[in-house]
C-alpha positions as CSV (number, residue, x, y, z in Angstrom):
1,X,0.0,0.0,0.0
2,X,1.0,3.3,-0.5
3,X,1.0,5.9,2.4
4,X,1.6,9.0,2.6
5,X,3.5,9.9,5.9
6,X,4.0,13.9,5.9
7,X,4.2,16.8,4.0
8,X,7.9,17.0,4.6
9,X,8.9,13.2,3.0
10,X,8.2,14.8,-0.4
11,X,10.3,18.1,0.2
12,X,7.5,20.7,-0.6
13,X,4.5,19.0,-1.6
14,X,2.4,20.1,-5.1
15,X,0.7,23.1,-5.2
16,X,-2.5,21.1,-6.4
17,X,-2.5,19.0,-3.1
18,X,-1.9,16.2,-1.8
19,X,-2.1,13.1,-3.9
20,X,-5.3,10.5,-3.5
21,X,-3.9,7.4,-2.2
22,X,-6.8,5.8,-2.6
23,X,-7.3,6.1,-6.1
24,X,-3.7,4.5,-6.8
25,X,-3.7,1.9,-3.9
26,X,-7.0,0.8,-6.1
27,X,-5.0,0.5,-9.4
28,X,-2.2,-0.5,-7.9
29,X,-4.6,-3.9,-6.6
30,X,-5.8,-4.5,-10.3
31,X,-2.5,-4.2,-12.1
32,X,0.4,-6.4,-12.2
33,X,3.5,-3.9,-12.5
34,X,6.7,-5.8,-13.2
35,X,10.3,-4.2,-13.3
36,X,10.1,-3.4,-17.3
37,X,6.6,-2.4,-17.1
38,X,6.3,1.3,-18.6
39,X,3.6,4.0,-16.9
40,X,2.9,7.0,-18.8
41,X,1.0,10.0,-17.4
42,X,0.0,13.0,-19.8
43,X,0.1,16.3,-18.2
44,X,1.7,15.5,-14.4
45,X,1.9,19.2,-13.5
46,X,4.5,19.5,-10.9
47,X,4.2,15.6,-10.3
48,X,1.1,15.1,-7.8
49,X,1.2,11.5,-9.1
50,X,4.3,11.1,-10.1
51,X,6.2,11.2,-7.3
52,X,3.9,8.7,-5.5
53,X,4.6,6.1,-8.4
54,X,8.4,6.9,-9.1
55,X,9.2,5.9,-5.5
56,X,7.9,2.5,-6.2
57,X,10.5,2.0,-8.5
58,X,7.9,2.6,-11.0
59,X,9.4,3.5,-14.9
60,X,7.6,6.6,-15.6
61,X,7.3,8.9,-18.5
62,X,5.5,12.3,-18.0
63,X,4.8,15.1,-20.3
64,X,4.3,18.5,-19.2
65,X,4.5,21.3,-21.6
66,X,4.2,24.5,-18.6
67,X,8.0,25.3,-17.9
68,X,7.3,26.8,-14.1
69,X,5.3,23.5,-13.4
70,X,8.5,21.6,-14.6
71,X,11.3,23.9,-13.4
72,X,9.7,25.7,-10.5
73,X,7.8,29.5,-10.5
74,X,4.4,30.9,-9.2
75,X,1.0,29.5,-10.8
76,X,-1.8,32.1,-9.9
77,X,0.1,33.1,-6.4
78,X,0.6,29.2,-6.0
79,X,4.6,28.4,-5.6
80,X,5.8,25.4,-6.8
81,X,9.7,23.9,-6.5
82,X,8.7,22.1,-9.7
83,X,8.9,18.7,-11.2
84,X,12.3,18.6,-11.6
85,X,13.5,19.6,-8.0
86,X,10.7,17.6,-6.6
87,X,12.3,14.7,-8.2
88,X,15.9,15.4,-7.5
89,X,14.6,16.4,-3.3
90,X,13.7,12.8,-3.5
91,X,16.8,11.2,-5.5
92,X,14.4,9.9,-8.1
93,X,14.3,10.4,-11.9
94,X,11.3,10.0,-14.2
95,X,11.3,10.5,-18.1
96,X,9.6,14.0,-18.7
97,X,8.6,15.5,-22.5
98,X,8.1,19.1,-22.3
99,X,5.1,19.3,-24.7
100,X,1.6,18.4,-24.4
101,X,0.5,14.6,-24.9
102,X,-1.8,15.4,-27.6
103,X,-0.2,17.7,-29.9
104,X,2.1,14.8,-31.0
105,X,2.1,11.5,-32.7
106,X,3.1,9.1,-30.0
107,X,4.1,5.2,-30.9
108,X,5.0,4.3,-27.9
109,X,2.7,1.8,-26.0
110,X,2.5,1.9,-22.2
111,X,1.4,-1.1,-19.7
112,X,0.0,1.8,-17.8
113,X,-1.8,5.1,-18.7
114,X,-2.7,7.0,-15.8
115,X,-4.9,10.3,-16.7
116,X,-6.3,11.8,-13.9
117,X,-8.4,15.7,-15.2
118,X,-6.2,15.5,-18.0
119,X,-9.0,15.1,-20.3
120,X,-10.6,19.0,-19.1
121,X,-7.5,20.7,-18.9
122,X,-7.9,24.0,-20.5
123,X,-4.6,23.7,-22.1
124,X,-6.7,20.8,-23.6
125,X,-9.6,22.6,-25.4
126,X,-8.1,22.4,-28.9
127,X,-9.0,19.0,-28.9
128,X,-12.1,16.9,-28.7
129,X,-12.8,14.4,-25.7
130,X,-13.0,11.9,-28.7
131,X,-9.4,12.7,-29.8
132,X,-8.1,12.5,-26.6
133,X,-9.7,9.3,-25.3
134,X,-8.7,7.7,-29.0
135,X,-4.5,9.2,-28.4
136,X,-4.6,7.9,-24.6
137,X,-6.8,4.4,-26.0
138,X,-3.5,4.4,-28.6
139,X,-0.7,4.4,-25.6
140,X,-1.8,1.2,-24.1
141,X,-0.4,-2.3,-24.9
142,X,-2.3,-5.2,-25.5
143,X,-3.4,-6.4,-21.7
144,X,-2.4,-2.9,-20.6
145,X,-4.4,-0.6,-18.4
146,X,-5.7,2.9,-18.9
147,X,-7.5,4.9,-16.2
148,X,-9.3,8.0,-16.7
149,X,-10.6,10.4,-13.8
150,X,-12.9,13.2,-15.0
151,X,-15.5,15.6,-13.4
152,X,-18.9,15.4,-14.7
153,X,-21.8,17.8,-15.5
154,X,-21.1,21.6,-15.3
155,X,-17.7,22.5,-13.5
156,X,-16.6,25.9,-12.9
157,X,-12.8,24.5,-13.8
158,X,-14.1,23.1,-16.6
159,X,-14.7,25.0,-20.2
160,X,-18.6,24.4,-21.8
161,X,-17.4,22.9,-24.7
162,X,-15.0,20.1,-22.6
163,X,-18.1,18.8,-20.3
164,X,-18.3,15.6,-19.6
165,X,-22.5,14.0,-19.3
166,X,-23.2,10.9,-17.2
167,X,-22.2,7.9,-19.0
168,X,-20.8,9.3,-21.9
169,X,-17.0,8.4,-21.0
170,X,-18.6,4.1,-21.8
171,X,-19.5,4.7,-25.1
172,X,-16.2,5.2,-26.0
173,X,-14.8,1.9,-25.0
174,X,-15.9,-1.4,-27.1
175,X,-15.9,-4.0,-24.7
176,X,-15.3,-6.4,-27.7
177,X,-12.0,-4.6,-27.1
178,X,-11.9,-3.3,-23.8
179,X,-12.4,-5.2,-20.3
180,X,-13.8,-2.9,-18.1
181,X,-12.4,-3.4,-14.6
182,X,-14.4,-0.6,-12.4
183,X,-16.4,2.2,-13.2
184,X,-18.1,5.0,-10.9
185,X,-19.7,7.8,-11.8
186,X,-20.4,10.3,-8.0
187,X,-23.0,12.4,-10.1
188,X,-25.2,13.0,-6.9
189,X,-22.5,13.1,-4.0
190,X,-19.7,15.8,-4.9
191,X,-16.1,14.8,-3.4
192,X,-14.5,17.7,-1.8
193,X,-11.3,19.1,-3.1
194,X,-9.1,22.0,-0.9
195,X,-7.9,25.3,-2.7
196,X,-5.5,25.4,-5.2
197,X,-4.8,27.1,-8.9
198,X,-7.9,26.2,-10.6
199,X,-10.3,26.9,-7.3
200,X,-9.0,29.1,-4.8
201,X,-11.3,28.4,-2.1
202,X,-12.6,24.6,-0.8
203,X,-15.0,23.3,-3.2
204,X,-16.3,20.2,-4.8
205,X,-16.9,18.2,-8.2
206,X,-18.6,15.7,-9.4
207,X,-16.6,13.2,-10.1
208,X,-16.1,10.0,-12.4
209,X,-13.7,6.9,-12.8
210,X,-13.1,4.2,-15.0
211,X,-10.3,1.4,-15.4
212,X,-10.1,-0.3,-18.5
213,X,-7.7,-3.3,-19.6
214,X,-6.9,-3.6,-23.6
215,X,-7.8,-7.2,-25.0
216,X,-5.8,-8.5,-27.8
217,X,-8.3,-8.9,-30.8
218,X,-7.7,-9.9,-34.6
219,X,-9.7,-8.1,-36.4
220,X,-11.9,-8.9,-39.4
221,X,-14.0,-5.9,-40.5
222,X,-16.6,-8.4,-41.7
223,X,-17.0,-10.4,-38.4
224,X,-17.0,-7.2,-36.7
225,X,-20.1,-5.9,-38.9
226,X,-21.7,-8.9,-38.2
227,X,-21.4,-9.3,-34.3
228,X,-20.7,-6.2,-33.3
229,X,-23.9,-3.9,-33.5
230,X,-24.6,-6.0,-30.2
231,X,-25.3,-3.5,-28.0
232,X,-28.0,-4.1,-25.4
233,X,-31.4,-2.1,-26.4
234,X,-31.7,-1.3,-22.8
235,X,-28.2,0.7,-22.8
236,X,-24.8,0.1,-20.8
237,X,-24.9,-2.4,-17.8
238,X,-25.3,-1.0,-14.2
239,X,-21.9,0.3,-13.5
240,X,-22.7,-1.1,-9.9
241,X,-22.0,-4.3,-11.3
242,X,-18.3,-4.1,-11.5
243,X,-18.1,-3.5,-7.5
244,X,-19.8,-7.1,-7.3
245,X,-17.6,-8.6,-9.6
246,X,-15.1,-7.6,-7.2
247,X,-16.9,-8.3,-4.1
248,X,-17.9,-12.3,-5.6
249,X,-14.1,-12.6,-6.9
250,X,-13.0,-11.9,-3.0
251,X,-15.9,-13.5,-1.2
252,X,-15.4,-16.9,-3.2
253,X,-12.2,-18.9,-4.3
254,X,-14.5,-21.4,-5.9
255,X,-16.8,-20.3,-9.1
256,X,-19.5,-18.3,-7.5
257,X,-23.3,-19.1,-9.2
258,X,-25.1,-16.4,-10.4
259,X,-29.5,-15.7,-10.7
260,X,-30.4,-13.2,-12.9
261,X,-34.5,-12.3,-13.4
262,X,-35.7,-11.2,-16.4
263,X,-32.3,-10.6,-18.0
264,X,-33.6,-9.0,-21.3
265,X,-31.0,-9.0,-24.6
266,X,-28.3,-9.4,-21.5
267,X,-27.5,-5.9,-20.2
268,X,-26.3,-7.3,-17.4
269,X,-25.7,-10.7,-17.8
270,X,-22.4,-10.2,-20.2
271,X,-20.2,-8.4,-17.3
272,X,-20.8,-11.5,-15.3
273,X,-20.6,-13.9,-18.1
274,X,-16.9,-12.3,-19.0
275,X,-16.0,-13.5,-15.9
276,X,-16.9,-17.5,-16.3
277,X,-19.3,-16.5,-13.2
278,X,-21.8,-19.7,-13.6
279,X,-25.0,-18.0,-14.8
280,X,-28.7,-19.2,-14.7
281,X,-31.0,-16.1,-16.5
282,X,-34.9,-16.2,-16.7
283,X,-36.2,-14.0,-19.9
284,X,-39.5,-16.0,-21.6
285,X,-39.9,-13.0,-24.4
286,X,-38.6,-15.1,-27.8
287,X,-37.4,-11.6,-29.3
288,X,-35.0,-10.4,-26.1
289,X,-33.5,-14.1,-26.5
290,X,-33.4,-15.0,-30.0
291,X,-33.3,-11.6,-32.0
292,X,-35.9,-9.2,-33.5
293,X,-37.5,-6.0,-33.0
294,X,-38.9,-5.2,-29.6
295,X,-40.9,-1.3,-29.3
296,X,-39.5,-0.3,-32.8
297,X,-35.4,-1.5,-32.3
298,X,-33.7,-4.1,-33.4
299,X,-32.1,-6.5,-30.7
300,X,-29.8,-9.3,-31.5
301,X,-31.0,-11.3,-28.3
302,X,-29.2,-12.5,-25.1
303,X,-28.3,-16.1,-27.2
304,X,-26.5,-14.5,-30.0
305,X,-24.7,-11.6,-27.8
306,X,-23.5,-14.7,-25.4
307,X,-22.1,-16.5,-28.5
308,X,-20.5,-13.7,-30.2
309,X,-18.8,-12.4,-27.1
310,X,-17.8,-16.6,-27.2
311,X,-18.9,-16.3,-22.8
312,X,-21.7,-19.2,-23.7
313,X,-20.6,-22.0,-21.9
314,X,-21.5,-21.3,-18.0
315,X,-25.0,-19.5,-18.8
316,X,-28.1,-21.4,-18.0
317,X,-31.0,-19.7,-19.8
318,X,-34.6,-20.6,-18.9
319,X,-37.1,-19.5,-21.3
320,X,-40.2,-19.1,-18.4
321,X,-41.3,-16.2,-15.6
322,X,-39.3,-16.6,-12.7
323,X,-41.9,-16.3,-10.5
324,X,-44.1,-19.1,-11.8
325,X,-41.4,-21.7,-11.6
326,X,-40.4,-23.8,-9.1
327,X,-36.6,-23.5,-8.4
328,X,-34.9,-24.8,-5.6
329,X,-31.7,-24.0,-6.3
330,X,-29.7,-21.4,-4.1
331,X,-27.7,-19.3,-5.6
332,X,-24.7,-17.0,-3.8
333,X,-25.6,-14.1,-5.7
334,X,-28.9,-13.2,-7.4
335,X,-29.3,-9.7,-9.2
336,X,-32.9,-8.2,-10.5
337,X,-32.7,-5.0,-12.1
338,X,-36.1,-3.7,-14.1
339,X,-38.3,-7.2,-12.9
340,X,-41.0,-6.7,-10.5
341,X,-42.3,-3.2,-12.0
342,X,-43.0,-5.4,-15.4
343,X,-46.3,-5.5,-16.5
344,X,-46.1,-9.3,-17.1
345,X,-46.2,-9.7,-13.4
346,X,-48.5,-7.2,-12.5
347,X,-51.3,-10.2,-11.1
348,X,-48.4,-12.1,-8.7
349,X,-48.7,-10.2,-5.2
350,X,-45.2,-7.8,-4.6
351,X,-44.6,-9.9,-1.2
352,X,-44.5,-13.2,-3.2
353,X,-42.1,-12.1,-5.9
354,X,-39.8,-10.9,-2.9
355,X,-40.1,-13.4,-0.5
356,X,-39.5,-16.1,-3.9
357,X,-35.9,-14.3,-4.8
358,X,-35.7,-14.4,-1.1
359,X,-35.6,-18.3,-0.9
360,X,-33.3,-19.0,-3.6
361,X,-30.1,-16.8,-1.6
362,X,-27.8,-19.4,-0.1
363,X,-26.3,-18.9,3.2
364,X,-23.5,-16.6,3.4
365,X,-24.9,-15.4,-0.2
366,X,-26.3,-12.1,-1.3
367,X,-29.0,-10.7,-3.4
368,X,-29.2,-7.2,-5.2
369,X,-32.8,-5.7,-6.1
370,X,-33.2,-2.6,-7.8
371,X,-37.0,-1.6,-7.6
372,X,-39.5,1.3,-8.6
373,X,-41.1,3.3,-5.8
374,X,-45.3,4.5,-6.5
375,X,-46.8,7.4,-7.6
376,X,-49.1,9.1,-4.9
377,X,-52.1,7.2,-4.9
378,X,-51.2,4.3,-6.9
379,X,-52.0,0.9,-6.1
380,X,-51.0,-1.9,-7.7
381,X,-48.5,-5.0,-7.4
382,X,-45.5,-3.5,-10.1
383,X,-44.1,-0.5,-7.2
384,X,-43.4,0.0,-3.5
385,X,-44.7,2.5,-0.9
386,X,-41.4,4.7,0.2
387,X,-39.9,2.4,2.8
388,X,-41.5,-0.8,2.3
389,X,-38.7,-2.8,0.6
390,X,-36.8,-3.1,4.2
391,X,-40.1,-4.5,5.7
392,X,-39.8,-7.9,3.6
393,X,-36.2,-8.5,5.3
394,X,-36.4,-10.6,8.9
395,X,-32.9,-9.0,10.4
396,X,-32.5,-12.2,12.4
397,X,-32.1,-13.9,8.8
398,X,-30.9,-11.1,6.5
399,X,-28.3,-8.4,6.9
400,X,-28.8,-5.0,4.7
401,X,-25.2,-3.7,3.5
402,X,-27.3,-1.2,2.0
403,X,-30.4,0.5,1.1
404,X,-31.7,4.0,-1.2
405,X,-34.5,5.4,-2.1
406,X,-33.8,8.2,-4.2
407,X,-35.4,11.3,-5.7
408,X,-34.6,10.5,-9.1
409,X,-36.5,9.6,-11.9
410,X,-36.0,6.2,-12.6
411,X,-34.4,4.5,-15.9
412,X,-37.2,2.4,-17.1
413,X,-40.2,4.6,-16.0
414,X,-40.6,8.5,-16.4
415,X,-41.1,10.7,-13.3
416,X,-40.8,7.5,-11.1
417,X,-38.1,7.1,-8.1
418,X,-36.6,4.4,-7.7
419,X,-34.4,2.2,-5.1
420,X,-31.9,-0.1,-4.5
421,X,-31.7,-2.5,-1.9
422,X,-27.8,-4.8,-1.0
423,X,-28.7,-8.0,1.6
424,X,-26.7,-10.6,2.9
425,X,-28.6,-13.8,3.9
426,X,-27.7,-14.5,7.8
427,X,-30.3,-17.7,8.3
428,X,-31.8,-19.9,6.4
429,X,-35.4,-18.8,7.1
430,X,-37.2,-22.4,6.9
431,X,-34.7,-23.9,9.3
432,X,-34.1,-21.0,11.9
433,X,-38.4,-20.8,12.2
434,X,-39.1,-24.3,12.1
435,X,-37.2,-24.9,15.4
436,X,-38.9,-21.8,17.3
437,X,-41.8,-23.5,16.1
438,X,-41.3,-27.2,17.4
439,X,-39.9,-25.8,21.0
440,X,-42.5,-23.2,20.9
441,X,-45.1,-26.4,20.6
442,X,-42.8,-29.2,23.0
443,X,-43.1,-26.3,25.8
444,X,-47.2,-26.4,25.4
């Protein structure tokens, strides 16, 4: 891990603060960096992240085309020692361009990209967000990392015509192509940054993240054609998803098994499915499985996305309503996303459909539920009241990592909230009643 231990190991610390540990301890956990492994980070300032790699040992290569950032000088009544003495303060070296990343051809690939703001820098405008992402996208080698940190929405550092919308940062990265390792977006809870050249008082942003891995892929332009318009109809997977990846890859050091409800053309089976997660997915509409139009687009279906992505062989797909069939099967992870609110199930009572995802969670195992809230005066059994959800969950058998209901209009219905509810499974429910029950009757 790296730590930082004061301001004074560093010999005058960067004018833009101090660096986030966190954010490189996290790369640091996905990434295997070797002794001829190469880093490159495009506009390092006066080395906020530099220094913090090339004490590790790390081979880096910088590029910084401000001289005072490099050599030392006031930015907006900010002093910096610079780069270069920072560097020397600490008897390390690093490999620094004095121009900016994108102004030249670069064919050098990198088993590392690290490009924190880079992509809003004003010094940046010139250049479209797709130019950029393409020339970092270009630096990486095949099974080599790139990670991109970015504000989001309306920044006051940020120029109008460099602003960053939620989500738009995925639909740059082919994931025929790309593995995507983690990816946040904080678009409702700002992360606080202190004062420095950009924002002279304390202030926040909006911040988003993403860690991608390069795959090595031949490519035939008419395979490609073929396969590749694959997108889901339903857009890109929860981004949630990626934390419990993690979390199962942890938890488990066997293959975890995997329930997914109503899993659509496979929005969110695929992430799981890249993993060799063993998979068993309920969808009973013949179009969202086999291909066709559904409400005027065209869908190549969950069977022929799972094939062409060649992640086939663990999924289990049942072609039936979840909650009409009998499965007894537990499962150590089940995920429902856009499934009780459907109209199909609008005649099976809300408690049922709960308490039946309930009752397929192994012990120790989790569930995931992501759930439509009702409009004033509704009644009906596709939406919960506000604070209802946690009602269905007997602590003695479940624990709740989390719950959230939010004010936000929900992704599948207009002007509807919706919420999210994370559980652990404690008990299993039959047993743990069943002998309250029999001492319950032996006492009368």
């Amino acid at each position: 891990m790296i730590e930082y231990k004061s301001k004074y190991s560093e010999k005058s610390a960067s004018i833009y603060g101090k660096p986030n540990y966190i954010i490189l301890n996290r790369i640091l956990s996905h990434v295997n960096i070797l002794e001829n492994s190469k880093i490159l980070i495009p506009n390092c300032q006066d080395g906020i992240y530099v220094l913090p790699l090339v004490k590790r040992g790390f081979n880096i290569t910088c590029y910084e085309e401000n001289n005072k950032l490099l050599n030392g000088g006031n930015i907006d009544d900010f002093y910096t020692t610079g780069l270069k003495k920072r560097l020397n303060s600490v008897n390390k070296s690093a490999e620094i361009k004095n121009y900016n990343f994108y102004s030249c051809k670069n064919n050098t690939k990198y088993n590392l990209v690290v490009a924190i703001r880079t992509l809003q820098l004003k010094e940046n405008d010139s250049y479209s967000l797709y130019e950029k992402i393409n020339q970092l996208k270009n630096s990486v080698v095949d099974n080599g990392y790139l990670y991109l940190n970015y504000y989001i929405g309306y920044d006051s550092e940020v120029a109008l015509k460099q602003t960053i919308t939620a989500g738009q940062v995925m639909k740059y990265f082919d994931q025929s192509e790309w593995n995507i390792i983690y990816f946040r977006e904080n678009v409702l809870k700002g992360t606080k940054h202190n004062k420095h050249p950009f924002n002279k008082k304390e202030h926040n942003h909006c911040v988003g993240y993403i860690l991608v891995q390069k795959t090595p892929y031949k490519y035939n332009k008419r395979h490609l054609e073929r396969i590749y318009k694959k997108a889901s109809i339903y857009g890109l997977a929860n981004q949630q998803i990626y934390d419990y990846i993690k979390l199962l890859q942890n938890e488990y050091k066997r293959t975890p098994n995997i329930l997914i409800v109503d899993a659509n053309d496979g929005k969110n089976v695929i992430p799981f499915a890249k993993k060799g997660f063993n998979i068993t997915c309920y969808e009973e509409n013949d179009v969202l499985l086999n291909g066709g139009f559904i409400n005027g687009e065209r869908t190549n279906g969950l069977i022929k996305r799972l094939k062409d992505q060649k992640v086939y062989d663990n999924i289990d797909i049942k072609q039936q309503n979840y909650y009409l069939f009998k499965d007894i099967n537990k499962y150590d992870f089940i995920y429902v996303e856009n499934s009780l609110n459907l109209e199909k199930n609008k005649d099976i009572n809300m408690k049922n459909k709960i308490r039946k995802l309930m009752s397929n969670v192994k012990k120790g195992g989790y569930v995931y539920i992501c759930y439509n809230l009702k409009i004033s005066g509704e009644d009906n059994n596709l939406y919960l009241n506000y604070g209802e959800m946690k009602n269905y969950f007997d602590l003695e058998d479940w624990r709740i990592i989390y719950i959230c209901e939010r004010d936000k209009d929900s992704i599948y219905s207009k002007n509807r909230k919706v919420g999210y509810i994370f559980a652990m499974k404690i008990n299993n429910r039959s047993v743990h009643k069943l002998y309250y029950k029999i001492e319950i009757n032996n006492s009368i």
